[in-house]
C-alpha positions as CSV (number, residue, x, y, z in Angstrom):
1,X,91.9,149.1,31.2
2,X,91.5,146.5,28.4
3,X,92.4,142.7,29.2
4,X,95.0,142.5,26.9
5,X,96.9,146.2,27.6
6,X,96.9,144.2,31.5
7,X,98.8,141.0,29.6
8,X,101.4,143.8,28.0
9,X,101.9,145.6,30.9
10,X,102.6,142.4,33.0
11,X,105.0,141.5,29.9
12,X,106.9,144.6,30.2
13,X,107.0,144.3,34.1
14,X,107.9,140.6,34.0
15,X,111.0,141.5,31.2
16,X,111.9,144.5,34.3
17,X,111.5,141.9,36.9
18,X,114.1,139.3,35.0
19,X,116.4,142.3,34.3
20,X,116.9,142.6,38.0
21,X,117.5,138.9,38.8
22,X,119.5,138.9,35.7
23,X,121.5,141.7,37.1
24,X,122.0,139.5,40.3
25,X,121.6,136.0,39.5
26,X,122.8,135.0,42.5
27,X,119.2,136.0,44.1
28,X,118.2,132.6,42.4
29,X,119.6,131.1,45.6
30,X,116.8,132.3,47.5
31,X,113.7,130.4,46.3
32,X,116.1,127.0,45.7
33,X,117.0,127.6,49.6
34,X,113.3,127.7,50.0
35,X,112.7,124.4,48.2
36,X,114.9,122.5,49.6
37,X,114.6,123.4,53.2
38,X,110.9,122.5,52.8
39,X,112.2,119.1,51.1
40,X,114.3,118.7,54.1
41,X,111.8,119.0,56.9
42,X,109.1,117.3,54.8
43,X,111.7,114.1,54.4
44,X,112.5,114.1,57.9
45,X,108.8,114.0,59.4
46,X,108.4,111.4,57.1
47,X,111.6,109.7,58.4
48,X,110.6,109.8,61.6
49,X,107.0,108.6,61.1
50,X,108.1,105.3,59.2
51,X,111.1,104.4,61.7
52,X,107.9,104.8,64.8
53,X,106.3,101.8,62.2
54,X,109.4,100.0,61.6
55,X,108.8,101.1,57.8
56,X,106.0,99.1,57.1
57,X,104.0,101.9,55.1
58,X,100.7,99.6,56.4
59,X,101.3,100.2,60.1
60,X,101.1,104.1,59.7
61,X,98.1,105.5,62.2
62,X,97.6,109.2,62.9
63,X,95.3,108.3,65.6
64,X,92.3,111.0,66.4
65,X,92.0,113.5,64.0
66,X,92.4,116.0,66.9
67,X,96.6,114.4,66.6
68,X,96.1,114.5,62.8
69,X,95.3,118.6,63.1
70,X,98.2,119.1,65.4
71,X,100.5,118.0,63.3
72,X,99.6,119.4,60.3
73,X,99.1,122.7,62.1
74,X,102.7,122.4,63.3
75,X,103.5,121.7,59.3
76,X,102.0,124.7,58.4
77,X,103.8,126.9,61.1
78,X,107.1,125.3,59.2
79,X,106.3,125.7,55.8
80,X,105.1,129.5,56.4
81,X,108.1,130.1,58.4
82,X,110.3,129.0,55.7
83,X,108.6,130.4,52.7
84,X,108.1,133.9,54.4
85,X,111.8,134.0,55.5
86,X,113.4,133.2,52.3
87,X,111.3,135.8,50.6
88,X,112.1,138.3,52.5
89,X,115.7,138.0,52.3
90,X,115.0,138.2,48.6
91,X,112.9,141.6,48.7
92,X,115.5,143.2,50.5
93,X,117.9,142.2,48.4
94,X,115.5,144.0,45.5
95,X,114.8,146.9,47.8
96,X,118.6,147.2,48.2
97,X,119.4,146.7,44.9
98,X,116.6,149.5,44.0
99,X,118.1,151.7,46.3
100,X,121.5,151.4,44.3
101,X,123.3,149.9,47.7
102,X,125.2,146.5,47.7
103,X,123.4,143.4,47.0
104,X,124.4,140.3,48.6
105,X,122.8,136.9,49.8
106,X,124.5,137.7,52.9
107,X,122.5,140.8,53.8
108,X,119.5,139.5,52.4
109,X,119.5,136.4,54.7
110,X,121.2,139.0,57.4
111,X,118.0,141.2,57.4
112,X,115.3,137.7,57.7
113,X,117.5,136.9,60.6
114,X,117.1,140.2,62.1
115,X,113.2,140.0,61.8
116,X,112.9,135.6,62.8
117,X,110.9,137.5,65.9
118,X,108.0,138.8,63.0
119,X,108.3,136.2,60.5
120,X,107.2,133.1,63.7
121,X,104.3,135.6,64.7
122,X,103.3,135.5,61.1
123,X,103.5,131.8,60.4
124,X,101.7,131.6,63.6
125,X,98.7,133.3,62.3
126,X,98.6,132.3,59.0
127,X,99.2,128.3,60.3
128,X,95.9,128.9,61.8
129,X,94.0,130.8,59.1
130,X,95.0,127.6,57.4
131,X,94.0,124.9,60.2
132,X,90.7,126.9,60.3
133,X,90.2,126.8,56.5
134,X,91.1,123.3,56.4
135,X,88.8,122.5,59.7
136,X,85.7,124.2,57.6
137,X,86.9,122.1,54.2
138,X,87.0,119.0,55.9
139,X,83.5,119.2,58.4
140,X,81.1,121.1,55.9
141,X,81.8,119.2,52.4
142,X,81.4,121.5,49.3
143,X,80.5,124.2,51.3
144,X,83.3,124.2,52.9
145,X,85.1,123.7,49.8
146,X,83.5,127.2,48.3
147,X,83.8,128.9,51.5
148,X,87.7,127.7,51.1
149,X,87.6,128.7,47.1
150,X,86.5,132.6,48.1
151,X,87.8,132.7,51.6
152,X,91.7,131.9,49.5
153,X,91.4,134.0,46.7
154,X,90.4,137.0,49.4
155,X,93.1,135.9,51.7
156,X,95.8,136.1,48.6
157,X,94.9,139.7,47.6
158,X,94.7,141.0,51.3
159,X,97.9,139.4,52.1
160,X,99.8,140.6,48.8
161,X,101.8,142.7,50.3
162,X,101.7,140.8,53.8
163,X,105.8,140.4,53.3
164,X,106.9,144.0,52.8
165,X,105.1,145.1,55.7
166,X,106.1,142.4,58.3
167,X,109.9,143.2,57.1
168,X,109.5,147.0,57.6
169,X,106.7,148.9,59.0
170,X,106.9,146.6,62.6
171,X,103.2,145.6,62.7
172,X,101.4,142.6,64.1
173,X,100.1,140.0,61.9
174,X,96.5,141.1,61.9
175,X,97.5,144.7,61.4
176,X,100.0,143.7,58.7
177,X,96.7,142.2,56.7
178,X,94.9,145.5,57.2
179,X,98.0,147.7,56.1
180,X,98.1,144.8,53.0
181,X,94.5,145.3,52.1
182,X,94.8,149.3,53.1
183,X,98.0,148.9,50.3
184,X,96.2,147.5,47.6
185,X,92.5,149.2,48.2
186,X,94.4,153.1,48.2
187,X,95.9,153.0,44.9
188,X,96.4,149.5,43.1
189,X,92.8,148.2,43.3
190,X,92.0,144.2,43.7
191,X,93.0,143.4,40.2
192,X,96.4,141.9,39.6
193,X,96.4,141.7,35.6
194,X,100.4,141.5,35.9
195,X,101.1,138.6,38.0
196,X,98.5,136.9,35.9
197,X,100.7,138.1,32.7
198,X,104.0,137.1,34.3
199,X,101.9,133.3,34.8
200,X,100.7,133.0,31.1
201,X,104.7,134.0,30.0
202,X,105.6,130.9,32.5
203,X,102.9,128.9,30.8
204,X,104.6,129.4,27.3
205,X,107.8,128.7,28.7
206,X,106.4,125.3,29.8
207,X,105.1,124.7,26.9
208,X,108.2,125.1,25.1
209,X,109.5,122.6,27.8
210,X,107.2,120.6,27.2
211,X,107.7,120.1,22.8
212,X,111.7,119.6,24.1
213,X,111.3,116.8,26.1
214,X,109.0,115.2,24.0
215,X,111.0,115.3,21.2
216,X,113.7,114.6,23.4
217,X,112.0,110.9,25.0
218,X,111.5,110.2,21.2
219,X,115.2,109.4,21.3
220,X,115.8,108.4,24.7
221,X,113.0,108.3,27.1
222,X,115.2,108.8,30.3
223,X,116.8,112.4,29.4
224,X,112.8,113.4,28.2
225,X,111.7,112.9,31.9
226,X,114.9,114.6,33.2
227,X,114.5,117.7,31.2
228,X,110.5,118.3,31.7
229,X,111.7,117.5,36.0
230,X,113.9,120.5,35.8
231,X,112.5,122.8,33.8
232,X,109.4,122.5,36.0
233,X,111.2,122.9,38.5
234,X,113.4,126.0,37.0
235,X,110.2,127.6,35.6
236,X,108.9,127.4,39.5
237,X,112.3,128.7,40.9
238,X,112.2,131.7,38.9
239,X,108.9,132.6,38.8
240,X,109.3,132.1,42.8
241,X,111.9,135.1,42.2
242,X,110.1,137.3,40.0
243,X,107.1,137.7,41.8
244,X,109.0,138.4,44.7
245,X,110.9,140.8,43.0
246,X,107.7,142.2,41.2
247,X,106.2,142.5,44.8
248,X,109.2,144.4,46.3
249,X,109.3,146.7,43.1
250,X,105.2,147.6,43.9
251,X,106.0,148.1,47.3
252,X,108.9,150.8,47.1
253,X,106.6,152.3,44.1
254,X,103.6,153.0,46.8
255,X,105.8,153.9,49.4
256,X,107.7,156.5,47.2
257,X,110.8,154.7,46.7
258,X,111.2,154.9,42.9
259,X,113.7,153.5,40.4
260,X,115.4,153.2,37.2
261,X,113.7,150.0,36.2
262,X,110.4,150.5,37.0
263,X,108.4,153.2,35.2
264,X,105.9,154.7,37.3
265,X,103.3,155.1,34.6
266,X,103.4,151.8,33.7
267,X,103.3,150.6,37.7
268,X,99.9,153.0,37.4
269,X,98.1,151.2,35.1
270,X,99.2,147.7,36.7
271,X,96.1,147.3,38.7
272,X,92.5,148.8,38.1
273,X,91.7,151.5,40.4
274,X,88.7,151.2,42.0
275,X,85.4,153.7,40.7
């Protein structure tokens, strides 16, 4: 398949994938939840550590770097918890609305609740994929950063359907990354030419952005910077949603689960299949 049928085909899936939040914009709710619950917790660690220092910035020690891990271990458990709940809640709501049933932020958040017991397990283990990553990029200089560079980019395709699987097919972490990798080697391949379509259309968008605001701050300087803040910030919300709906869609294609707003000739050609 050519490079450019891959950027059409991830412009058709992307215009799919907006058709269902547009459906259901209140699904939106999910990655803003996301944000600001990783605002929260981020703000109050910081709280806490400039209070200890009587907020003088200066007087801010992490101590060994043996505390400094820790700690940022313990921030990664968080952030993964967060991120990987939320998500969820939003692919079920996809998977539900796929399934023609009720959609609701209720049941969405209903169903992460139901599965907090997988979701810690999972930020668990990927909190210390991450400590070891960032162990080896710290110790071994650029080595470590090119082991980090190839060790990511294999982590994100093994892990692409990492979600899906934790929220239905009761596995453990490790065997949730084999089932991921199993997912994408049997009939997707290792290529994802859509979610690199659905990023270039995100790209335009902030370029578009982008012209506003400047025009914009030509006039008055304050509402330039407020529009290019949130339309960042929308551009990440929805494209937070879309690939989670994209993901969700891929996932009830593979497991036979198929639907009006998906074709499954075009899901075919999505990703290379492998020689």
């Amino acid at each position: 398949m050519s490079f450019f049928t891959r950027l059409s085909n991830g412009w058709v899936i992307a215009k799919a994938s907006f058709k269902v939040l547009n459906a259901h914009k209140e699904l939106i709710i999910f990655p803003i939840l996301s944000a600001l619950s990783l605002i929260l917790v981020v703000g109050s660690f910081f709280t806490v550590l400039f209070a200890r220092v009587g907020w003088n910035v200066d007087e801010i020690q992490m101590g060994s770097s043996s505390l400094m891990y820790l700690v940022l271990f313990c921030f990664y458990i968080i952030n993964y918890f967060i991120v990987v709940f939320f998500n969820m809640a939003l692919m079920h709501c996809a998977k539900l609305y796929f399934a023609g049933e009720e959609v609701s932020v209720s049941k969405g958040l209903q169903f992460s609740v139901s599965r907090i017991g997988p979701i810690f397990s999972w930020a668990v283990f990927a909190a210390t994929i991450g400590m070891l990553l960032k162990i080896a990029q710290d110790n071994l200089g650029w080595i470590g950063k090119i082991i980090i560079g190839i060790v990511g980019f294999a982590w994100s395709i093994a892990t692409f359907f990492a979600i899906p699987v934790i929220a239905y097919e009761n596995l453990s972490p490790v065997n949730a990354v084999k089932r991921s990798a199993e997912l994408m080697k049997q009939r997707w391949g290792e290529g994802i030419g859509a979610s690199f379509s659905i990023g270039l259309v995100g790209f335009a968008a902030f370029i578009v952005i982008a012209i506003v605001a400047a025009g914009i701050s030509a006039v008055n300087e304050g509402l330039g910077i407020a529009v290019i803040i949130f339309g960042i910030a929308g551009l990440c919300i929805t494209g937070s949603a879309l690939h989670s709906i994209f993901i969700s869609a891929l996932y009830n294609e593979i497991n036979g689960h198929h639907n009006d707003h998906f074709n499954q000739q075009l899901l075919d050609g999505l990703f290379e299949q492998k020689g």
